[in-house]
N, CA, C and O of each residue as an XYZ file, in Angstrom:
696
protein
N      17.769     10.133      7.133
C      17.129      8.878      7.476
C      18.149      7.763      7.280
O      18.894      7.801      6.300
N      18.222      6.693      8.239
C      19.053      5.538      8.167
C      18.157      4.403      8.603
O      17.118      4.323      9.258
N      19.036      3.476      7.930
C      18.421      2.179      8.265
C      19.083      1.457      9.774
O      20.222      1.291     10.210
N      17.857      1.187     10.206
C      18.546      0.645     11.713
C      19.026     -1.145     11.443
O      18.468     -2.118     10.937
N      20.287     -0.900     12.063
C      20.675     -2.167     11.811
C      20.620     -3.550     13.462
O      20.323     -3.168     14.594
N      20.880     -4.635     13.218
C      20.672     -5.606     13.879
C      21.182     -5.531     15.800
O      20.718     -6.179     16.739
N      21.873     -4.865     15.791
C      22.036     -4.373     17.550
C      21.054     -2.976     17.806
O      20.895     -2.609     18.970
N      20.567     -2.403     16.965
C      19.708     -1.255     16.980
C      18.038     -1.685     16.898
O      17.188     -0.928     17.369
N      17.723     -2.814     16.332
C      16.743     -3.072     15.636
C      16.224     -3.684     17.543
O      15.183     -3.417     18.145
N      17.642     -4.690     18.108
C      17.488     -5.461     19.271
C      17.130     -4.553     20.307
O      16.045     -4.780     20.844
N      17.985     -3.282     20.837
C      17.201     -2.648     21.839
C      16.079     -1.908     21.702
O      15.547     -1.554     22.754
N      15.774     -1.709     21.083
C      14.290     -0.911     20.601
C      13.247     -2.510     20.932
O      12.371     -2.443     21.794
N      13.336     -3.034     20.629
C      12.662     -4.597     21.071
C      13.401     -4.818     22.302
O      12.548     -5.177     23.113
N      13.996     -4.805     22.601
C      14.310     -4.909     23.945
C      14.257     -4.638     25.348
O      14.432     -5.365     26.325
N      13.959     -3.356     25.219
C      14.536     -2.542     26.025
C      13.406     -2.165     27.334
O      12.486     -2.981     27.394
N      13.359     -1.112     28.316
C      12.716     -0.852     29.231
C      11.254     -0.566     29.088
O      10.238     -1.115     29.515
N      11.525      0.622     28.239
C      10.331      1.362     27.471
C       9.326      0.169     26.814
O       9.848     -0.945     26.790
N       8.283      0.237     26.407
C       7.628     -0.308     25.267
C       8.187     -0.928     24.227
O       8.622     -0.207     23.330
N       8.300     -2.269     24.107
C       9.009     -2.638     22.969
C       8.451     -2.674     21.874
O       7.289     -3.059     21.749
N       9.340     -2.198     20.696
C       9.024     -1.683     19.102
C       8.043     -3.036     18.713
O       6.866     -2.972     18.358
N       8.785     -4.155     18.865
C       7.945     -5.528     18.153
C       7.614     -6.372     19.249
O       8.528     -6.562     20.052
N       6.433     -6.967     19.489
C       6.123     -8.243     20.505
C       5.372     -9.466     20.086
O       4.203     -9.332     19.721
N       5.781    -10.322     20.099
C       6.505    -10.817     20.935
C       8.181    -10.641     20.364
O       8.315    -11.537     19.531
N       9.261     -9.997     20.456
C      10.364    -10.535     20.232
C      11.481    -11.660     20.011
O      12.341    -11.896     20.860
N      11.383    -12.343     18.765
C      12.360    -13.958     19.111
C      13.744    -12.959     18.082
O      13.750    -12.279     17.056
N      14.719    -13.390     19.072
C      16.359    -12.844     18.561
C      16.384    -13.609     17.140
O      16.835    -13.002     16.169
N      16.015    -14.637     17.029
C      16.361    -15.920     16.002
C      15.817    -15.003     15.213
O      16.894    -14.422     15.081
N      15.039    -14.310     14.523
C      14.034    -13.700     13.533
C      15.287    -12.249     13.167
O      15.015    -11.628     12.140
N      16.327    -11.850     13.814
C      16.489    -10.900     13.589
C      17.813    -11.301     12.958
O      18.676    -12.109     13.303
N      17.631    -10.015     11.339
C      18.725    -10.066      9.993
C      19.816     -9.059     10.653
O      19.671     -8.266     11.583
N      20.897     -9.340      9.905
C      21.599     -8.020     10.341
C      20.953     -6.744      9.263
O      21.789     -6.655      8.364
N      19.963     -5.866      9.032
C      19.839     -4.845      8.773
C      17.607     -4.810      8.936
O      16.859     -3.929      8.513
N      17.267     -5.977      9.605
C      15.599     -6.349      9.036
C      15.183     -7.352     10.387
O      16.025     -7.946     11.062
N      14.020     -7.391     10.572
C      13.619     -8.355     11.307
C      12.680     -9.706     10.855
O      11.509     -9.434     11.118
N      12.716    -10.131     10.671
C      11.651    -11.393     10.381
C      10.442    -11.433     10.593
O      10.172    -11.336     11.790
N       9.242    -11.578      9.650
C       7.996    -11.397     10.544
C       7.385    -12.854      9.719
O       7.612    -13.223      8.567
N       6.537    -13.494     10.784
C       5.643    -14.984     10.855
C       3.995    -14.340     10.237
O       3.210    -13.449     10.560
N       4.069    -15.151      9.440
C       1.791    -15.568      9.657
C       1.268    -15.718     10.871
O       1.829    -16.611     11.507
N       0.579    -15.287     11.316
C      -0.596    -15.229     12.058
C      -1.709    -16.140     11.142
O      -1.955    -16.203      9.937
N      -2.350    -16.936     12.579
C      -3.244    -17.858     12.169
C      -4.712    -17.379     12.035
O      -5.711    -18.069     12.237
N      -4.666    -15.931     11.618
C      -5.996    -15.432     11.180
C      -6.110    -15.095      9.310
O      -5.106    -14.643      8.760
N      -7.086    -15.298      8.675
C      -6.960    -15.465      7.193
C      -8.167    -14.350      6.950
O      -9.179    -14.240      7.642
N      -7.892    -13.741      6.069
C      -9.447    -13.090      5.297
C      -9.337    -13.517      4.174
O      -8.230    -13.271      3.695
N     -10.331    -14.319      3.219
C     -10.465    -14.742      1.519
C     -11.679    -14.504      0.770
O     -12.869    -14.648      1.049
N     -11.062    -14.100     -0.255
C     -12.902    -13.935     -0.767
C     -13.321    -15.047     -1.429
O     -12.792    -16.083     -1.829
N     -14.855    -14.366     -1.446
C     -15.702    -15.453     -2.079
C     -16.467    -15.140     -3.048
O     -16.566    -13.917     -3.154
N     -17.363    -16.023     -4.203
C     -17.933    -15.481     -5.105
C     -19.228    -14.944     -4.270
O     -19.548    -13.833     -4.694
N     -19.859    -15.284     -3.476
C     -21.302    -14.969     -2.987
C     -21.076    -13.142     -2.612
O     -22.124    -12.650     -2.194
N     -19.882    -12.130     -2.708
C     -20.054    -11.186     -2.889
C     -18.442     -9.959     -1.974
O     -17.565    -10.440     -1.256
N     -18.497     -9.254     -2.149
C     -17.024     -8.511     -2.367
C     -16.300     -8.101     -1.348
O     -15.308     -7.372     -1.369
N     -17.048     -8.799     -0.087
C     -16.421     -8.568      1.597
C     -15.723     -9.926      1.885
O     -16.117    -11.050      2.200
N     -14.843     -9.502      1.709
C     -13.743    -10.816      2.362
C     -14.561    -11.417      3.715
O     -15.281    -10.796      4.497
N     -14.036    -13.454      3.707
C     -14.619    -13.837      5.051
C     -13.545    -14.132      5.836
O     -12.584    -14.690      5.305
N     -13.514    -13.822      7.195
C     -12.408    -14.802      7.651
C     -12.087    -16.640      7.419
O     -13.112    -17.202      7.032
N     -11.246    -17.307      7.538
C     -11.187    -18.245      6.941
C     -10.179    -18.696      8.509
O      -9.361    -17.964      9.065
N     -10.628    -20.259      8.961
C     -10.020    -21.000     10.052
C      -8.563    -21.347      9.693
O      -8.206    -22.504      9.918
N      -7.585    -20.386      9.102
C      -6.157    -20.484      9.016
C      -5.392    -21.266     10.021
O      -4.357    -21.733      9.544
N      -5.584    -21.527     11.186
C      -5.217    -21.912     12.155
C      -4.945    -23.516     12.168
O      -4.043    -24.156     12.708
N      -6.422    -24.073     11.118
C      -5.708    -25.516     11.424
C      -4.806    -25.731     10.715
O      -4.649    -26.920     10.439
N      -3.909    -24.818     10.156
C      -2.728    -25.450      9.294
C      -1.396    -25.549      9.889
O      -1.045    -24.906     10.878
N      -0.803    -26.225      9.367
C       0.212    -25.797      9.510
C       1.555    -26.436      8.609
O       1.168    -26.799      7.498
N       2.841    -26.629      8.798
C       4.016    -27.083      8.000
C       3.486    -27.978      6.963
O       3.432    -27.656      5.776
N       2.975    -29.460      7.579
C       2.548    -30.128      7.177
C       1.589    -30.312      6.654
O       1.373    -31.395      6.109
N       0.629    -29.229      6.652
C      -0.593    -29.647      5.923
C      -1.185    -27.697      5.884
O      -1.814    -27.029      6.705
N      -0.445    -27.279      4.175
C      -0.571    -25.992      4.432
C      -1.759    -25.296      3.817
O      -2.355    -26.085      3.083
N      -2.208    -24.337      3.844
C      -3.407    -24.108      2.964
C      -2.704    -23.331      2.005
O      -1.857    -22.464      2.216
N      -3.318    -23.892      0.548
C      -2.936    -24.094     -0.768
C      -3.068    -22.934     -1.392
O      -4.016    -23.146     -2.149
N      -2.636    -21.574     -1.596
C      -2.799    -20.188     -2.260
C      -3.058    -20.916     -3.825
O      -2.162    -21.531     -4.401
N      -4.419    -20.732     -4.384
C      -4.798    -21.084     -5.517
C      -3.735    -20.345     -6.704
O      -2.963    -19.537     -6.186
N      -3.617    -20.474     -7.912
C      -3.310    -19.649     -9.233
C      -4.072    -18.277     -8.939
O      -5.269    -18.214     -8.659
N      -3.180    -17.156     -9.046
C      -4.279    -16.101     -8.576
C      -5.080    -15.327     -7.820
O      -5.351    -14.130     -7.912
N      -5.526    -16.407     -6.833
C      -5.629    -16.016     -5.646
C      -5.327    -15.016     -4.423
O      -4.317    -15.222     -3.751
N      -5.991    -14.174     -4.185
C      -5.980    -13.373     -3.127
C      -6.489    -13.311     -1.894
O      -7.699    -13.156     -1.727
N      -5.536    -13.435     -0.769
C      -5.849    -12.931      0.761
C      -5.495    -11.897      1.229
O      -5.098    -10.920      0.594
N      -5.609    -12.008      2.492
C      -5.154    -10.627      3.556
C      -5.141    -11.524      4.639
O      -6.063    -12.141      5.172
N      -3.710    -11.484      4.913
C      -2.744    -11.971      6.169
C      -2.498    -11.491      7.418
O      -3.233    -10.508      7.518
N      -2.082    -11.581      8.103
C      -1.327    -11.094      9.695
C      -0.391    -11.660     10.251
O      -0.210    -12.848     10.518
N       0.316    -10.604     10.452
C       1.719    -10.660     11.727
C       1.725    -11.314     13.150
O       1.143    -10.773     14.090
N       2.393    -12.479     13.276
C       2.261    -13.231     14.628
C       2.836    -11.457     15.695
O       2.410    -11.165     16.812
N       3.589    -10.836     15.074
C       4.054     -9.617     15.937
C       3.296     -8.234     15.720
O       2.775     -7.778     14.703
N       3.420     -7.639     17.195
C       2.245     -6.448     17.415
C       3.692     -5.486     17.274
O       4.791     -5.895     17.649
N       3.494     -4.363     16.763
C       4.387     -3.201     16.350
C       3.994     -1.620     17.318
O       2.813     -1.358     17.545
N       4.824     -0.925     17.684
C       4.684      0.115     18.562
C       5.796      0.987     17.691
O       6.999      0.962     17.955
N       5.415      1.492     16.989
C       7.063      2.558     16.754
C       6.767      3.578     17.071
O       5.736      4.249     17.056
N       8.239      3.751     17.532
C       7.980      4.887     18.230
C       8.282      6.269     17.140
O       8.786      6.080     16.033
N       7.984      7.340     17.521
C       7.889      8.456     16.818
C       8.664      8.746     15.755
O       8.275      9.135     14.653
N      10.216      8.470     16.254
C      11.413      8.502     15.058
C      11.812      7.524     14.175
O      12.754      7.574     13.384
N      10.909      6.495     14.396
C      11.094      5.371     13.530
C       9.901      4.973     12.444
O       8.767      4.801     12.891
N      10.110      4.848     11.237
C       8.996      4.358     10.308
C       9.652      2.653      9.721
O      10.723      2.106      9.983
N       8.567      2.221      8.916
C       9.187      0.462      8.760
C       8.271      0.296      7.054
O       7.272      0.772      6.515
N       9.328     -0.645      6.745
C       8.795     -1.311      5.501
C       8.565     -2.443      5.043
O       9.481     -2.928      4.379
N       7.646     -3.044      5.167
C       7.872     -4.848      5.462
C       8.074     -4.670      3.357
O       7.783     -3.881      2.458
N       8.698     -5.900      3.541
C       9.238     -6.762      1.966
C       8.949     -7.916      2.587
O       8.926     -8.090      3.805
N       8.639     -9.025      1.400
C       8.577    -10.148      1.518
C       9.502    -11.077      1.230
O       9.678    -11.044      0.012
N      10.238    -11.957      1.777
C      11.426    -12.222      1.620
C      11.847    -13.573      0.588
O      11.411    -14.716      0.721
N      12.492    -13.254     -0.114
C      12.591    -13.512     -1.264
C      12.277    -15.025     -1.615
O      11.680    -15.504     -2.579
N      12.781    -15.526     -0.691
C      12.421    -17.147     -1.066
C      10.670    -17.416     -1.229
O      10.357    -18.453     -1.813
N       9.798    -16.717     -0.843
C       8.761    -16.715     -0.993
C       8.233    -16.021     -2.428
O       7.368    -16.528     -3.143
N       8.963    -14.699     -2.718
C       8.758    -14.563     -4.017
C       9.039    -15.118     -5.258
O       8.663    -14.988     -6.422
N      10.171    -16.068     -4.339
C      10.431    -17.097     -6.005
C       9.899    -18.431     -5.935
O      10.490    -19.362     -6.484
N       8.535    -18.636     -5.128
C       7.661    -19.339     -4.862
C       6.542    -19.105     -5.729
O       5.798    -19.894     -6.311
N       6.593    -17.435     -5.679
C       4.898    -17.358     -6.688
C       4.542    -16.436     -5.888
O       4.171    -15.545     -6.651
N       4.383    -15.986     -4.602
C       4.055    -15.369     -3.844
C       4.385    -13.798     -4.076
O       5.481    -13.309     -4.347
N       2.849    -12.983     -3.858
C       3.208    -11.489     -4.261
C       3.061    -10.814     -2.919
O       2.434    -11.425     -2.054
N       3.461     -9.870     -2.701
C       2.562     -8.773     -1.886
C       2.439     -7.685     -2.383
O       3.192     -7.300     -3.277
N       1.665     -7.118     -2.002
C       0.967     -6.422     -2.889
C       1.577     -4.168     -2.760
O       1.099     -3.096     -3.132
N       3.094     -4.755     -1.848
C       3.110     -3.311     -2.098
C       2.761     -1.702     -1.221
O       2.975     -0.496     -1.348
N       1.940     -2.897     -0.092
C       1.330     -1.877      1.002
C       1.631     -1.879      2.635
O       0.953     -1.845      3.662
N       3.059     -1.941      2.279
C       3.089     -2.431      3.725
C       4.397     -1.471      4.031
O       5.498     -2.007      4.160
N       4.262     -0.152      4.137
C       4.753      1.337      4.456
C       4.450      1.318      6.083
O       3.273      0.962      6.029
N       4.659      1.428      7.135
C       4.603      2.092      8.430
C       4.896      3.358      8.796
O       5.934      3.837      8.339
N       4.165      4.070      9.579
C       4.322      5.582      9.615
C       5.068      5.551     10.760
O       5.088      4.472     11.353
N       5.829      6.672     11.324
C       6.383      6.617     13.014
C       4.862      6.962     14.158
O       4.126      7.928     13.961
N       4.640      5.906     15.360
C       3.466      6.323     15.651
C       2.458      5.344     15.607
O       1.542      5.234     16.422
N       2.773      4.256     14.091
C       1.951      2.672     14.611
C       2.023      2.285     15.601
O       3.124      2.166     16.138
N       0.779      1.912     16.272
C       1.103      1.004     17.335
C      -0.033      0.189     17.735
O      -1.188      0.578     17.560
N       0.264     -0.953     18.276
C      -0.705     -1.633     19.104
C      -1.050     -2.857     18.041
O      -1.747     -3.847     18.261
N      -0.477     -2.558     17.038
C      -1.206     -3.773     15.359
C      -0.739     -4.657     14.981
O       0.382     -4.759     15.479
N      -0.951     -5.412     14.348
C      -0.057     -6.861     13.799
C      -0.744     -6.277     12.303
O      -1.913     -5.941     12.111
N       0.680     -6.284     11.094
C       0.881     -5.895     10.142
C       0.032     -6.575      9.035
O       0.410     -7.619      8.504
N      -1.204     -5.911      8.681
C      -1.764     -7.147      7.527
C      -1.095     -6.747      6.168
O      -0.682     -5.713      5.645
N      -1.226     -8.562      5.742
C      -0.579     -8.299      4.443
C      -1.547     -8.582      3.058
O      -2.615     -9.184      3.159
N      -1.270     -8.305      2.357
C      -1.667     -8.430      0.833
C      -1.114     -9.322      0.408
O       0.115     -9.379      0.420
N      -1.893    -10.282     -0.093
C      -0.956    -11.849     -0.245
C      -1.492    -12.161     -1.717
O      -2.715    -12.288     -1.781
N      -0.964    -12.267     -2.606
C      -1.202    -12.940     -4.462
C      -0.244    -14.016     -4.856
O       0.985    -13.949     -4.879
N      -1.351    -15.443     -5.291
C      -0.076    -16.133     -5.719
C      -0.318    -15.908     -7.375
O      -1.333    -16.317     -7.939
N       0.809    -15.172     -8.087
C       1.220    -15.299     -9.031
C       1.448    -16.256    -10.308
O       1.771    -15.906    -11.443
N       1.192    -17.586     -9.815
C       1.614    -18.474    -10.636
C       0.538    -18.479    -11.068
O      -0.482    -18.037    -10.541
N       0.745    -19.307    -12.720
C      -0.528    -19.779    -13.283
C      -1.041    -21.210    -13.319
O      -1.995    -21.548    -14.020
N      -0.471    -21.903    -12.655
C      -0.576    -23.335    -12.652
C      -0.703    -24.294    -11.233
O      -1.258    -25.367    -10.995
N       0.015    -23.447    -10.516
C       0.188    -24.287     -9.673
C       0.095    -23.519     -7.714
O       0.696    -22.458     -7.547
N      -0.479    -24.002     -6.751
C      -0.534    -23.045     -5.969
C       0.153    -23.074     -5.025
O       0.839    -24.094     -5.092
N       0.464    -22.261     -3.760
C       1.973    -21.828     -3.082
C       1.479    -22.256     -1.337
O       0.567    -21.697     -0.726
N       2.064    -23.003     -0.978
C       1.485    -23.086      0.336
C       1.993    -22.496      1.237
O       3.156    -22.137      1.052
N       1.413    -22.202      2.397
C       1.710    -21.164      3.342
C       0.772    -21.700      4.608
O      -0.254    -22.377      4.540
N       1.398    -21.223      5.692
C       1.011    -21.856      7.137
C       1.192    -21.257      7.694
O       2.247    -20.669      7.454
N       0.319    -20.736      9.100
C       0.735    -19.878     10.475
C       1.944    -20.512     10.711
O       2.386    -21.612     10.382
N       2.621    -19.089     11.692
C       4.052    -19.374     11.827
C       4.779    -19.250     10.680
O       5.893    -18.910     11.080
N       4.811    -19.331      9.399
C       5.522    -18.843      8.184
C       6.336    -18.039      8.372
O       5.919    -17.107      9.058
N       7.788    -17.931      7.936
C       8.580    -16.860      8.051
C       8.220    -16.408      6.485
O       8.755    -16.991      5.543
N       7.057    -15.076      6.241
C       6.835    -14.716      5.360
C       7.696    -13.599      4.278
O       7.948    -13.593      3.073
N       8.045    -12.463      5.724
C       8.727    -11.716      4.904
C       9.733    -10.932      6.192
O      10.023    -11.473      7.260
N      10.101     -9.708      5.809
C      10.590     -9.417      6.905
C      10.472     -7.594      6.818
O      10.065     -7.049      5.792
N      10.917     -6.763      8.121
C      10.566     -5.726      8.072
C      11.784     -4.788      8.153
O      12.683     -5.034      8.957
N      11.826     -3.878      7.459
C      12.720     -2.858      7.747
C      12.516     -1.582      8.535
O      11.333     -1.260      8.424
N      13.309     -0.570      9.421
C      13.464      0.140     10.146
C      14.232      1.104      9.702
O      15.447      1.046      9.508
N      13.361      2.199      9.501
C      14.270      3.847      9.315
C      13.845      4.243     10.673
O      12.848      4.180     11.391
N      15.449      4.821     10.700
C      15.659      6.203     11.530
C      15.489      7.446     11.056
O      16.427      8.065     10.554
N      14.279      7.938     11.165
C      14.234      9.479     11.112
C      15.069     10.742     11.453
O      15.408     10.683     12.635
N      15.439     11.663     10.948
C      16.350     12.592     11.431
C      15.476     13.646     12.433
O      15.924     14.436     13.263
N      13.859     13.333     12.003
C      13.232     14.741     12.547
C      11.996     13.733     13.043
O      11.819     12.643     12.499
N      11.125     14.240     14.185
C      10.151     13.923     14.365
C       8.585     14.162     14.141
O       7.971     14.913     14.899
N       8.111     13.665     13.341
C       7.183     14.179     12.147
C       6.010     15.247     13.146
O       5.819     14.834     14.290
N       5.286     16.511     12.749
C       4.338     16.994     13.582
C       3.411     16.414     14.207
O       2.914     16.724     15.289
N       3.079     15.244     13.273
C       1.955     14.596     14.115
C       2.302     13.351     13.777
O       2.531     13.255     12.572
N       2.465     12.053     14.572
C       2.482     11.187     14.258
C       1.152     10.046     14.281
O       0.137     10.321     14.920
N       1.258      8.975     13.648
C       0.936      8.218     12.824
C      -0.490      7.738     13.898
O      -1.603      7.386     13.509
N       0.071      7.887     15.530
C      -0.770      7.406     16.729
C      -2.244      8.058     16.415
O      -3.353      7.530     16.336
N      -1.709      9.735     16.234
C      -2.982     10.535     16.140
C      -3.700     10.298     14.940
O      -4.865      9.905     14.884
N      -2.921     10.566     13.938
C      -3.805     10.453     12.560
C      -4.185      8.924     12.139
O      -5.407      8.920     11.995
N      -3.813      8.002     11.955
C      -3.715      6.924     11.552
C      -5.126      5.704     11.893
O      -5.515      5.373     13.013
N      -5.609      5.280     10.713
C      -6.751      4.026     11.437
C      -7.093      3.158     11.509
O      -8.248      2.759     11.664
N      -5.487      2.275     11.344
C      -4.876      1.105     11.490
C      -4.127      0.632     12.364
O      -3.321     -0.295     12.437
N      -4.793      1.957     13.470
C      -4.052      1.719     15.071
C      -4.297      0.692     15.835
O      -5.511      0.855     15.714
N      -4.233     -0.165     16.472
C      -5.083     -1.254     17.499
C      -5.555     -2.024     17.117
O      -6.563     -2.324     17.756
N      -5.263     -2.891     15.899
C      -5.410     -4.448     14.952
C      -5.040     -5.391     15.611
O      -3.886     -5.745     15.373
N      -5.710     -6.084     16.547
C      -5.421     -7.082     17.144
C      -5.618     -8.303     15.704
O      -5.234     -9.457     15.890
N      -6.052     -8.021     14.734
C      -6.254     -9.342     13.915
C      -6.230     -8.321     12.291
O      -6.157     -7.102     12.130
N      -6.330     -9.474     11.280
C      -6.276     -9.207     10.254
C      -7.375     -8.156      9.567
O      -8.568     -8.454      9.517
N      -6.971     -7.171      9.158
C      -8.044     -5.744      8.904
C      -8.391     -5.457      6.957
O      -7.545     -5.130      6.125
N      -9.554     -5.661      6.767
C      -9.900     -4.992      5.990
C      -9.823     -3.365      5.625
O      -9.824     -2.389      6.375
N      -9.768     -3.445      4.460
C     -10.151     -1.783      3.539
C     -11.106     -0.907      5.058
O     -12.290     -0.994      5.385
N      -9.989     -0.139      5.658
C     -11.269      0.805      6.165
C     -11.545      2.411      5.314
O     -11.892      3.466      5.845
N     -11.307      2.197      4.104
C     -12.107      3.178      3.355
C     -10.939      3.994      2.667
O     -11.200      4.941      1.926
Protein backbone atom coordinates (compact mmCIF):
# COMPACT_ATOMS: atom_id res chain seq x y z
CA UNK A 1 0.00 0.00 0.00
CA UNK A 2 1.22 3.62 -0.87
CA UNK A 3 0.21 6.85 -0.42
CA UNK A 4 -0.92 8.61 -3.56
CA UNK A 5 0.74 11.70 -3.99
CA UNK A 6 -0.29 15.23 -5.59
CA UNK A 7 -0.01 14.45 -9.61
CA UNK A 8 -1.67 11.00 -8.70
CA UNK A 9 -4.26 12.29 -6.35
CA UNK A 10 -4.96 15.00 -9.76
CA UNK A 11 -5.70 12.35 -12.41
CA UNK A 12 -7.87 10.14 -10.55
CA UNK A 13 -9.97 13.58 -10.12
CA UNK A 14 -9.34 14.31 -13.31
CA UNK A 15 -9.51 12.15 -15.60
CA UNK A 16 -12.03 10.43 -18.27
CA UNK A 17 -13.48 7.79 -16.13
CA UNK A 18 -15.54 8.91 -13.05
CA UNK A 19 -13.78 11.26 -11.04
CA UNK A 20 -12.46 10.06 -7.48
CA UNK A 21 -13.62 13.64 -5.84
CA UNK A 22 -16.38 16.22 -7.24
CA UNK A 23 -16.45 18.85 -7.49
CA UNK A 24 -12.56 19.07 -8.01
CA UNK A 25 -10.71 22.66 -7.17
CA UNK A 26 -6.64 22.08 -7.97
CA UNK A 27 -6.20 24.95 -5.21
CA UNK A 28 -7.37 22.27 -2.41
CA UNK A 29 -4.75 19.85 -3.50
CA UNK A 30 -1.43 19.10 -0.85
CA UNK A 31 1.40 17.51 -2.25
CA UNK A 32 0.59 14.02 -0.58
CA UNK A 33 -3.66 14.93 0.60
CA UNK A 34 -6.46 16.78 -0.75
CA UNK A 35 -8.38 19.44 1.04
CA UNK A 36 -11.88 18.94 1.98
CA UNK A 37 -14.61 22.17 2.77
CA UNK A 38 -17.94 22.13 5.12
CA UNK A 39 -20.90 21.61 3.52
CA UNK A 40 -23.73 23.84 4.49
CA UNK A 41 -25.74 20.99 5.99
CA UNK A 42 -25.42 20.63 10.07
CA UNK A 43 -26.91 17.80 12.35
CA UNK A 44 -26.88 19.04 16.42
CA UNK A 45 -28.38 17.75 19.23
CA UNK A 46 -30.79 18.76 21.47
CA UNK A 47 -31.96 18.28 25.01
CA UNK A 48 -35.74 17.44 23.95
CA UNK A 49 -34.16 13.88 23.09
CA UNK A 50 -31.16 11.70 21.40
CA UNK A 51 -31.83 12.11 17.47
CA UNK A 52 -29.79 14.76 16.18
CA UNK A 53 -31.80 17.80 14.21
CA UNK A 54 -30.63 19.23 11.19
CA UNK A 55 -29.65 22.76 11.86
CA UNK A 56 -29.83 25.85 8.86
CA UNK A 57 -25.80 25.82 8.63
CA UNK A 58 -26.05 27.57 5.53
CA UNK A 59 -26.70 31.01 6.75
CA UNK A 60 -23.22 31.23 7.87
CA UNK A 61 -20.55 32.00 6.82
CA UNK A 62 -16.64 33.70 7.26
CA UNK A 63 -18.11 36.45 8.80
CA UNK A 64 -20.63 35.45 10.88
CA UNK A 65 -19.73 31.74 11.89
CA UNK A 66 -21.74 29.38 13.93
CA UNK A 67 -20.13 29.19 17.33
CA UNK A 68 -19.10 25.25 18.29
CA UNK A 69 -20.07 25.64 22.07
CA UNK A 70 -17.35 24.18 25.00
CA UNK A 71 -18.07 20.59 24.28
CA UNK A 72 -20.24 20.51 21.90
CA UNK A 73 -21.05 18.01 19.34
CA UNK A 74 -22.09 17.85 15.56
CA UNK A 75 -22.03 15.86 12.46
CA UNK A 76 -20.72 17.70 9.40
CA UNK A 77 -20.38 17.27 5.54
CA UNK A 78 -18.09 17.41 2.66
CA UNK A 79 -18.77 20.22 0.02
CA UNK A 80 -17.07 16.99 -2.14
CA UNK A 81 -18.88 13.70 -3.34
CA UNK A 82 -16.16 10.72 -3.32
CA UNK A 83 -16.18 7.64 -5.86
CA UNK A 84 -13.10 5.44 -5.11
CA UNK A 85 -12.43 3.36 -7.04
CA UNK A 86 -11.67 -0.27 -6.05
CA UNK A 87 -7.79 0.07 -5.44
CA UNK A 88 -7.97 3.01 -3.56
CA UNK A 89 -9.07 3.50 0.23
CA UNK A 90 -8.85 7.28 2.05
CA UNK A 91 -8.41 8.76 5.45
CA UNK A 92 -9.67 12.12 6.14
CA UNK A 93 -7.52 13.97 9.25
CA UNK A 94 -8.39 17.19 10.23
CA UNK A 95 -5.97 19.65 9.51
CA UNK A 96 -4.12 20.89 12.03
CA UNK A 97 -4.76 24.47 12.28
CA UNK A 98 -8.18 23.54 13.26
CA UNK A 99 -7.00 21.21 15.90
CA UNK A 100 -5.10 23.82 17.55
CA UNK A 101 -8.32 25.72 17.54
CA UNK A 102 -10.13 23.25 19.88
CA UNK A 103 -11.59 21.35 17.23
CA UNK A 104 -11.81 17.37 17.46
CA UNK A 105 -12.85 14.76 15.11
CA UNK A 106 -13.78 12.14 16.29
CA UNK A 107 -11.65 9.43 14.57
CA UNK A 108 -14.13 7.96 12.01
CA UNK A 109 -13.37 8.94 8.96
CA UNK A 110 -11.60 5.50 7.37
CA UNK A 111 -12.89 5.00 3.56
CA UNK A 112 -13.13 1.59 2.15
CA UNK A 113 -12.12 1.08 -1.80
CA UNK A 114 -15.72 1.14 -3.39
CA UNK A 115 -17.25 4.46 -1.57
CA UNK A 116 -19.08 6.17 -3.72
CA UNK A 117 -21.64 8.64 -4.57
CA UNK A 118 -21.19 10.43 -0.64
CA UNK A 119 -19.97 13.54 0.82
CA UNK A 120 -17.84 12.48 3.90
CA UNK A 121 -19.67 13.17 7.31
CA UNK A 122 -17.73 14.27 10.00
CA UNK A 123 -17.65 14.00 13.76
CA UNK A 124 -17.03 17.41 14.94
CA UNK A 125 -16.08 18.17 19.13
CA UNK A 126 -14.99 21.40 20.32
CA UNK A 127 -12.64 20.54 22.99
CA UNK A 128 -12.14 23.62 24.73
CA UNK A 129 -13.48 24.44 28.02
CA UNK A 130 -14.13 27.98 27.81
CA UNK A 131 -14.44 29.23 24.86
CA UNK A 132 -16.13 28.15 21.43
CA UNK A 133 -14.52 27.49 17.81
CA UNK A 134 -16.19 28.89 14.85
CA UNK A 135 -16.69 27.22 11.73
CA UNK A 136 -18.61 28.06 8.42
CA UNK A 137 -19.68 26.29 5.12
CA UNK A 138 -16.91 26.35 2.79
CA UNK A 139 -14.33 25.79 5.75
CA UNK A 140 -11.18 24.25 4.75
CA UNK A 141 -11.75 21.71 7.60
CA UNK A 142 -9.48 18.98 7.14
CA UNK A 143 -8.08 17.11 4.45
CA UNK A 144 -8.04 13.54 2.95
CA UNK A 145 -5.58 10.99 2.31
CA UNK A 146 -5.28 8.29 -0.50
CA UNK A 147 -3.84 4.69 -0.35
CA UNK A 148 -2.95 2.70 -3.12
CA UNK A 149 -3.79 -0.76 -2.65
CA UNK A 150 -1.54 -3.52 -3.91
CA UNK A 151 -4.58 -6.00 -4.27
CA UNK A 152 -8.15 -5.51 -4.98
CA UNK A 153 -10.23 -6.33 -2.02
CA UNK A 154 -13.04 -9.42 -2.83
CA UNK A 155 -15.73 -7.35 -2.37
CA UNK A 156 -15.66 -3.90 -2.30
CA UNK A 157 -17.02 -1.28 -0.16
CA UNK A 158 -19.93 -0.46 -3.26
CA UNK A 159 -21.48 -3.90 -2.38
CA UNK A 160 -21.15 -4.17 1.27
CA UNK A 161 -21.16 -0.74 2.58
CA UNK A 162 -24.32 1.69 3.90
CA UNK A 163 -22.90 4.84 3.60
CA UNK A 164 -23.16 4.59 -0.10
CA UNK A 165 -25.23 7.54 -1.78
CA UNK A 166 -25.11 10.48 1.07
CA UNK A 167 -26.10 13.22 -0.72
CA UNK A 168 -26.14 15.12 2.83
CA UNK A 169 -25.01 14.74 6.29
CA UNK A 170 -25.87 10.99 7.73
CA UNK A 171 -26.63 9.79 10.97
CA UNK A 172 -25.74 6.42 13.03
CA UNK A 173 -27.31 3.88 10.60
CA UNK A 174 -26.96 1.23 13.26
Amino acid sequence: MTILVDFEIHALCNGEHQPMVAPFDVELLNPASLDIRLNDDLLIETAEGPQMIPYPFGRHDVDNPYLLRPGQFVLASSVEVFHLPDRIAAQFVLKSSRARSGLEHLMAGYCDPGWSGSRLTMELHNSRQLHPVPIWPGMKIGQMVFHHLDLSPLRSYLETGRYNNQAHVQESLG
